[in-house]
C-alpha positions in Angstrom: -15.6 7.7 -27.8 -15.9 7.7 -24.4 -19.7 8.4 -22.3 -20.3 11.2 -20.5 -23.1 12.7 -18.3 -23.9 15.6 -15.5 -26.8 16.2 -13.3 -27.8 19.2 -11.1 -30.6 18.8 -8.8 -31.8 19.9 -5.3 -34.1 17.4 -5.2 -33.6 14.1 -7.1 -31.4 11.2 -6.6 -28.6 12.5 -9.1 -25.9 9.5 -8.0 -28.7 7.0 -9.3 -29.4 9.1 -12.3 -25.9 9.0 -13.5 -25.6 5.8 -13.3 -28.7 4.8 -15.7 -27.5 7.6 -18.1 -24.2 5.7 -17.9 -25.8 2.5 -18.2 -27.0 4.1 -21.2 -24.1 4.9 -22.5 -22.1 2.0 -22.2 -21.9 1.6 -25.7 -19.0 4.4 -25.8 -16.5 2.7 -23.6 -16.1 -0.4 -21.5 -13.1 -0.1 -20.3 -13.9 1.9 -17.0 -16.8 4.0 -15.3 -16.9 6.1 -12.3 -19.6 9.0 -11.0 -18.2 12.3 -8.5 -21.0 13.7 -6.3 -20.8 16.9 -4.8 -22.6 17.4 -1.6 -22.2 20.9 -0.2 -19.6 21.3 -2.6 -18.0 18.6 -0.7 -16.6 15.7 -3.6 -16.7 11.9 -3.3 -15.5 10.1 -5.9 -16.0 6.8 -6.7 -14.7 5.2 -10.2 -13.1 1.2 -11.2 -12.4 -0.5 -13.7 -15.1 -2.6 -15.8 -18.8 -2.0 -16.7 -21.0 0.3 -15.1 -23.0 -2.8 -13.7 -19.7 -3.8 -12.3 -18.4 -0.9 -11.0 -21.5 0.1 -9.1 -24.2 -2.0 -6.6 -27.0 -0.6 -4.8 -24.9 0.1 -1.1 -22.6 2.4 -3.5 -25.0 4.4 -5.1 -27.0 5.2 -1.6 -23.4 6.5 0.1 -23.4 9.0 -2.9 -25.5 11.5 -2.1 -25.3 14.9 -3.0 -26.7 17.8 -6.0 -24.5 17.3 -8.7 -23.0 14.3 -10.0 -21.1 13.7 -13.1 -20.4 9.9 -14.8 -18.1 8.6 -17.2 -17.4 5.4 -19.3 -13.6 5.3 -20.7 -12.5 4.4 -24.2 -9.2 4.7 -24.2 -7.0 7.0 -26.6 -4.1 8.8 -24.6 -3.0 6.7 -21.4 -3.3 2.9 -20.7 -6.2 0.8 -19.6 -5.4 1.0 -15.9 -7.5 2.3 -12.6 -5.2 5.9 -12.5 -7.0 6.8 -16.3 -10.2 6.2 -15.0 -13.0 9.3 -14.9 -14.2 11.2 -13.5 -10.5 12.4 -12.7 -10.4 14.6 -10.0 -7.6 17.5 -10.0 -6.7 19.7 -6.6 -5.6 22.6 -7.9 -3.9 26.2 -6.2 -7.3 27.7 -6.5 -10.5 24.9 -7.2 -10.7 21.2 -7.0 -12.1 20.2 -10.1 -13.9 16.7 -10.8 -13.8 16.2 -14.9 -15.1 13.8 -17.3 -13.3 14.1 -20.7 -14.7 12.6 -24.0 -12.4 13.5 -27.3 -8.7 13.8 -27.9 -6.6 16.6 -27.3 -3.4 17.3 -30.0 -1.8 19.7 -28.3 -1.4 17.9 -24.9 2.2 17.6 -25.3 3.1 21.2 -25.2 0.0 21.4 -22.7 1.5 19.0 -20.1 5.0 20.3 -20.6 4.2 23.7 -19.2 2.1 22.1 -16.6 4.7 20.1 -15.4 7.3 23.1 -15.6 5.4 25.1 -13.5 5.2 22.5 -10.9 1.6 20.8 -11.5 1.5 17.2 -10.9 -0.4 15.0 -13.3 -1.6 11.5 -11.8 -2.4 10.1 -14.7 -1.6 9.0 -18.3 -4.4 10.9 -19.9 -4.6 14.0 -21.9 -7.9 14.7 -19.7 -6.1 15.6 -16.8 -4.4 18.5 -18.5 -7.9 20.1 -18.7 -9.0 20.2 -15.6 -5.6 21.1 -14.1 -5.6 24.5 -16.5 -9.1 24.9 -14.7 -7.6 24.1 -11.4 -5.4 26.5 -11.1 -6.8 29.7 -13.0 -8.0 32.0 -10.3 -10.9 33.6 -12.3 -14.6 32.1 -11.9 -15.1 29.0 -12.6 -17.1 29.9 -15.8 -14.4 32.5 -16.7 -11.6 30.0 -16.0 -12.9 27.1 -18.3 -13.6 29.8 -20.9 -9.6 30.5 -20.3 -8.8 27.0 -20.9 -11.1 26.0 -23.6 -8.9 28.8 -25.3 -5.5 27.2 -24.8 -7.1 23.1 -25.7 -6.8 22.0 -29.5 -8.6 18.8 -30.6 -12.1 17.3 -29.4 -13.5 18.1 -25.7 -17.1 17.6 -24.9 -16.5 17.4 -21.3 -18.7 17.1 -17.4 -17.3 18.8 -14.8 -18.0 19.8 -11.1 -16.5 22.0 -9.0 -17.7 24.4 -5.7 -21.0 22.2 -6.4 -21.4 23.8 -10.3 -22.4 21.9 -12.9 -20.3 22.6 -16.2 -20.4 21.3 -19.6 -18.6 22.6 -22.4 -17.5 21.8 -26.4 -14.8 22.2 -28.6 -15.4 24.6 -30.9 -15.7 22.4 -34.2 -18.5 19.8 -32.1 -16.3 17.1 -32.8 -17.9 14.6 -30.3 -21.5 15.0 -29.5 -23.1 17.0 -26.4 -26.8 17.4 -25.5 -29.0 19.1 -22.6 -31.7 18.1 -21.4 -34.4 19.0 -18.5 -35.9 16.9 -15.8 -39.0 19.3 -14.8 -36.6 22.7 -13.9 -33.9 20.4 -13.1 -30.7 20.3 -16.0 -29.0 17.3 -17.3 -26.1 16.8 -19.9 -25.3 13.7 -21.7 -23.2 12.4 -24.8 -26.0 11.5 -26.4 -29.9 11.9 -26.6 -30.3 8.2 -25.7 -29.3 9.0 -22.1 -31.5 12.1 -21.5 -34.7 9.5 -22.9 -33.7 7.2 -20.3 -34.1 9.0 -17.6 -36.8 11.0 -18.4 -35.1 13.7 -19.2 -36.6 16.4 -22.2 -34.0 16.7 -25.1 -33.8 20.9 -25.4 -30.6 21.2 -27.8 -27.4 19.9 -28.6 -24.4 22.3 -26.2 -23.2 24.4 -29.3 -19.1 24.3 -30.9 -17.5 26.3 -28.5 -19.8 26.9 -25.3 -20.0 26.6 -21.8 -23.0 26.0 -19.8 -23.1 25.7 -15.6 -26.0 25.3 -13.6 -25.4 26.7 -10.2 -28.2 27.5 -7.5 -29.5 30.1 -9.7 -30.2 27.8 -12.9 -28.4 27.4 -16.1 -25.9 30.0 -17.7 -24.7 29.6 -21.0 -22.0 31.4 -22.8 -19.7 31.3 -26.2 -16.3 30.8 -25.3 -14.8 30.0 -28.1 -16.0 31.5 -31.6 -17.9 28.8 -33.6 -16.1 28.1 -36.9 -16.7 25.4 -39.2 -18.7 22.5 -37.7 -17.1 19.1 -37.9 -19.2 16.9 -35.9 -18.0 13.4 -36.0 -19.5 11.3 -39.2 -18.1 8.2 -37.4 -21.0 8.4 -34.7 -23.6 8.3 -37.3 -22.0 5.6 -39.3 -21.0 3.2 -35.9 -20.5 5.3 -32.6 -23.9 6.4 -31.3 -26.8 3.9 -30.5 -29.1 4.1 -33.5 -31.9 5.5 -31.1 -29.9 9.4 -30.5 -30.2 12.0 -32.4 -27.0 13.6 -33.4 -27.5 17.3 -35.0 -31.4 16.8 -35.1 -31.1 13.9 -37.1 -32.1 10.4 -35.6 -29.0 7.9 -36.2 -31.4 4.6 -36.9 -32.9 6.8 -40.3 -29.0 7.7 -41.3 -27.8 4.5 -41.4 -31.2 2.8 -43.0 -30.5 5.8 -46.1 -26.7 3.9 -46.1 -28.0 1.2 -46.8 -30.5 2.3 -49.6 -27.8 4.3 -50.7 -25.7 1.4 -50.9 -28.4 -1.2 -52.8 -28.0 2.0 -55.7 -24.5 2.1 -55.5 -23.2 -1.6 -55.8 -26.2 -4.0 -57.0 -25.8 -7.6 -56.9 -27.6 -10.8 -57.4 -28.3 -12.8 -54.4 -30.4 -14.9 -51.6 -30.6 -13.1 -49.0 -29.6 -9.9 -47.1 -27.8 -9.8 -43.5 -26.6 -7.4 -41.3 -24.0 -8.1 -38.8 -25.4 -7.5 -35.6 -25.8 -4.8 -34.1 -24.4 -1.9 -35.8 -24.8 -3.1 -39.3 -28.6 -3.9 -39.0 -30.1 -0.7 -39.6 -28.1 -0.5 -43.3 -28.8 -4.2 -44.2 -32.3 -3.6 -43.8 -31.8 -0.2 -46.1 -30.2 -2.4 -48.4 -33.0 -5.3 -48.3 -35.7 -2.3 -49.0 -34.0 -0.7 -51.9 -32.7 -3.5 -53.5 -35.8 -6.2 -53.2 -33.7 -9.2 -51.9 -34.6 -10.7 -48.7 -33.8 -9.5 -45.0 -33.2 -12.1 -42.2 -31.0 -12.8 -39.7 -28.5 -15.5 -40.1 -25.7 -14.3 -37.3 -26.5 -14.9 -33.9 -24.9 -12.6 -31.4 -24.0 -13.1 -28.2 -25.3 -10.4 -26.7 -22.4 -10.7 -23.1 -19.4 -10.4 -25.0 -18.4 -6.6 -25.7 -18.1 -4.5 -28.6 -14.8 -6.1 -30.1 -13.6 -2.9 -32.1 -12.9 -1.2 -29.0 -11.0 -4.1 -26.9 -8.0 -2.4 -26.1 -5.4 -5.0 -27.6 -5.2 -7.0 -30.8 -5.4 -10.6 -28.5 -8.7 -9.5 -27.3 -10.0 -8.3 -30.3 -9.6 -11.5 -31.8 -10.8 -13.7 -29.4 -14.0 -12.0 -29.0 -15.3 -12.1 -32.7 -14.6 -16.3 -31.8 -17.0 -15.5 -29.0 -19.6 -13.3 -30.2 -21.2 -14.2 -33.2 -22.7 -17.9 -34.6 -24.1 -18.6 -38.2 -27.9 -19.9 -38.8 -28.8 -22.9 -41.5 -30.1 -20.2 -43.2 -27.2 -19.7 -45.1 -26.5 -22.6 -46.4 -26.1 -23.3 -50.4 -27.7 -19.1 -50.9 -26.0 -16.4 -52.2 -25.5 -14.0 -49.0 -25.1 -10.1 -49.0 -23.5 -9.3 -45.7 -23.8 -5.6 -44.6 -21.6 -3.9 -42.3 -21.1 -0.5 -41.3 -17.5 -0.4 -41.8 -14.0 -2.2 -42.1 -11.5 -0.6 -39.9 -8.7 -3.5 -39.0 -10.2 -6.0 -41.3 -10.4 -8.8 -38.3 -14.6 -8.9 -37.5 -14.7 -9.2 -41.7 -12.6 -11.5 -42.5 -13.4 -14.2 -39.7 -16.8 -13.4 -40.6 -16.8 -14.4 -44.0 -14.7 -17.5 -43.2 -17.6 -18.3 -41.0 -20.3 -18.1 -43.6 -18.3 -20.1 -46.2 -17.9 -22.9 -43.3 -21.2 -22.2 -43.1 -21.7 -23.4 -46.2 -22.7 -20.2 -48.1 -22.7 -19.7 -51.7 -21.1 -16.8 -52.2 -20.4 -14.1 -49.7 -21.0 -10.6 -51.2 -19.6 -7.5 -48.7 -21.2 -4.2 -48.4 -19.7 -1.4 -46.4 -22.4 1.4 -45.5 -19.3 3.3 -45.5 -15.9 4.8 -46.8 -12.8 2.7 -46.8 -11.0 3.9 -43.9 -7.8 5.3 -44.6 -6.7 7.5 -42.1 -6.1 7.6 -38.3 -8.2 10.1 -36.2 -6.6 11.9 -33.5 -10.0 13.0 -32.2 -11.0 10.1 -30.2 -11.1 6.9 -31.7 -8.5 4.7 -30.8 -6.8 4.0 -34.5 -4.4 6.7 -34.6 -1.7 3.9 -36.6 -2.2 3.9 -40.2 -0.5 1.0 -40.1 -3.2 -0.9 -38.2 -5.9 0.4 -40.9 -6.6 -2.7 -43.3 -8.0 -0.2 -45.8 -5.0 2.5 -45.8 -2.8 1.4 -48.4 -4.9 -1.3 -50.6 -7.1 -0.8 -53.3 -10.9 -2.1 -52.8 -9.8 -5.5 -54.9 -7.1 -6.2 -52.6 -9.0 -5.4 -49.6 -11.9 -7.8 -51.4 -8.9 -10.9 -51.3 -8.1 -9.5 -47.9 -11.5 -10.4 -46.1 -11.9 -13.4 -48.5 -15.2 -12.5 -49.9 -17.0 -13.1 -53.2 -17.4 -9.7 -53.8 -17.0 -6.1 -51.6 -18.0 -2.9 -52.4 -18.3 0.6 -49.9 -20.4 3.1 -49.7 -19.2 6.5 -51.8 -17.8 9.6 -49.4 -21.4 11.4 -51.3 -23.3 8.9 -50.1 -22.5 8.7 -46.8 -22.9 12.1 -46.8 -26.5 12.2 -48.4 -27.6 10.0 -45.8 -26.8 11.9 -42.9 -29.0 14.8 -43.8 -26.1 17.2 -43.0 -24.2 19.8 -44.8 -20.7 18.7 -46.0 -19.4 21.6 -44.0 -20.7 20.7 -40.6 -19.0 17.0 -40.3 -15.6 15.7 -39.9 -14.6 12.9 -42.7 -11.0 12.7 -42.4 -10.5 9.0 -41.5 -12.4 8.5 -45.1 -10.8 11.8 -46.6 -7.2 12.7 -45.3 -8.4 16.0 -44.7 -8.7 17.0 -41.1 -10.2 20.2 -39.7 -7.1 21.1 -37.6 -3.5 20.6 -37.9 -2.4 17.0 -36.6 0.8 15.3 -35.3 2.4 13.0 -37.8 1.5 9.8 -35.4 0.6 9.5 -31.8 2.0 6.9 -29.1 -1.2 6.1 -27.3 0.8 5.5 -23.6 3.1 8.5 -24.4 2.4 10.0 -20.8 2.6 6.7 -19.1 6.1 7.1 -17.5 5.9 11.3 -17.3 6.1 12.2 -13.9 3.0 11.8 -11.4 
């Protein structure tokens, strides 16, 4: 997870720009948002915890002027929810200060931070992110040549924004875990997590950064350049199953037509008799209406959301979690005394669901028939999604009938690994499955203390 977003222009308002891209991007992480400016390669900073309506007002953005800005919205994965973590970190190094927004996970850091710190580096913060920009920091090649340098020495999932010197940088892992687009406002360049961003501020998508490049805009335009050799492609299938909003295109392929073929796909795989179809709002829409289409049986909503309380899957701690699927969702009449197929997009902890179906029974549905437009998940991901426990995985180690008594429901049935697959449009070979599969793309650590780095040395 995470939001990211850069901005180079001689012209335009870039501080206001980042913030609606951010805005935009909110959906990847609500934990914290900040935006650095460079004016005359001169960097102000400004970054808090909460929502990017919170964070910023209108005096703000107009004391942040400049010709590059870059923006950020956390999700934590490495290093507590607290103001030090936030992004865009900024990193004064022996040869470049470095502003640097970070979305992905790295699984080398420990080895990473370890020579840092041996060397004499100080690391503020609890983060992995930090470690990036501090290899840029202190490399004295150019700045192209020295991210290059440190893309080479970084395992795991980058797609990151930086600034320094007043360049523009973007760059990728080399397998494209998490997504990365430019874009073009007239001849200025823009980067942004997702397609949804550039659209929003009027930006023209012109490609996805590729697995292992670099691009910087200085004064002389944009530069581009494979720093890493591409291998095998393992873009995210998380973002098309739950991650992205439905209205990006990730790899060519528009998200909102993915997860409607889930759904279809999912009518075929697991029929069932029933009322009516619903989705749970918002992520599960798109494949309850797939499902309502292939199978015949009524669409309609029947959970209302309240649309001011956040996404609960990425609440940082269990007691939130919880307390916001109390808050956020309501049940219609409509249910009452019908047979109810209720679509999700996945199950990852089990909470949402089984609250959920509890809800609808109180409700006083019929029966309460789960569909998952996705895998069980089984295993943890270490590239940035915050559920690298098995142990907190509901799906890990039960079988789909157990899980069924687990939520409480009538019936459950998921989507296969084939048909998830189908639906995305993409090759088997240019995705990462592993939290449906076991099988990752890179070697992994065994398990992962998310606030590892907290007590390190600053």
């Amino acid at each position: 997870m995470c939001g990211v977003f850069g901005i180079r222009s001689e012209e335009r308002d870039v501080s206001r720009l980042a913030y609606f891209g951010l805005f935009a991007l909110q959906h990847r992480g609500q934990e914290s948002a900040g935006i650095a400016v460079s004016e005359g390669g001169h960097l102000t900073v400004l970054r808090d915890m909460g929502l990017v309506a919170q964070v910023f007002n209108e005096q703000q953005l107009q004391a942040l002027p400049g010709e590059v800005a870059i923006g950020h919205t956390r999700y934590s994965t490495t290093g507590a929810n607290r103001w030090a973590n936030a992004q865009p970190l900024v990193h004064h190094g022996r040869e470049r200060t470095v502003a640097l927004g970070h979305n992905g996970n790295l699984v080398n850091v420990e080895e990473l931070r370890a020579e840092l710190t041996t060397d004499g580096v100080k690391l503020a913060s609890g983060s992995d992110s930090e470690v990036i920009a501090a290899l840029v920091a202190r490399d004295p090649a150019p700045l192209p040549e020295a991210v290059a340098n440190a893309m080479r020495r970084l395992d795991g999932a980058y797609s990151v924004t930086a600034v320094s010197a007043g360049v523009l940088v973007a760059f990728r892992d080399p397998f494209g875990f998490r997504p990365l687009s430019l874009g073009r406002i007239g001849e200025d360049w823009v980067v942004a997590s997702e397609t949804c961003a550039l659209d929003l501020v009027g930006a023209e998508v012109v490609r996805d950064i590729q697995p292992g490049e670099v691009v910087w805009v200085d004064d002389e335009g944009l530069h581009a350049a494979q720093a890493r050799p591409g291998g095998t492609n393992a873009l995210c299938i998380f973002e098309h199953v739950y991650f992205a909003r439905p209205d990006s295109r990730l790899a060519g392929v528009e998200v909102h037509g993915a997860r409607l073929r889930m759904g279809e796909a999912l009518a075929r795989e697991a029929p069932v008799e029933a009322d009516l179809v619903i989705g749970i709002p918002d992520s599960g829409t798109p494949a309850a209406i797939g499902y309502s289409k292939a199978s015949g049986i009524p669409f309609n909503e029947a959970l209302i959301k309240n649309r001011y309380v956040a996404r609960t899957f990425i609440q940082p701690d269990q007691e939130m979690r919880e307390q916001g699927i109390r808050l956020k969702f309501n049940p219609l009449d409509e249910v009452e005394g019908r047979r109810i197929v209720v679509v999700d997009d996945s199950i990852v902890r089990g909470n949402t669901m089984r609250q959920l179906v509890q809800m609808l029974a109180g409700a006083g549905a019929a029966e309460v028939h789960v569909r998952i437009s996705s895998p069980p998940v089984v295993s943890p991901c270490f590239y940035g999604i915050d559920m690298a426990d098995e142990d907190e995985l509901a799906a890990a180690h039960r079988s789909v009938e157990e899980m069924r008594e687990h939520v409480g429901a009538t019936s459950l049935h998921y989507l296969s690994v084939d048909g998830m697959q189908a639906a995305t449009q993409l090759p088997e070979d240019a995705v990462c499955r592993a939290c449906f599969t076991r099988q990752y793309p890179t070697s992994v650590p065994r398990k992962v203390e998310k606030h590892r780095f907290e007590t390190a040395p600053a």
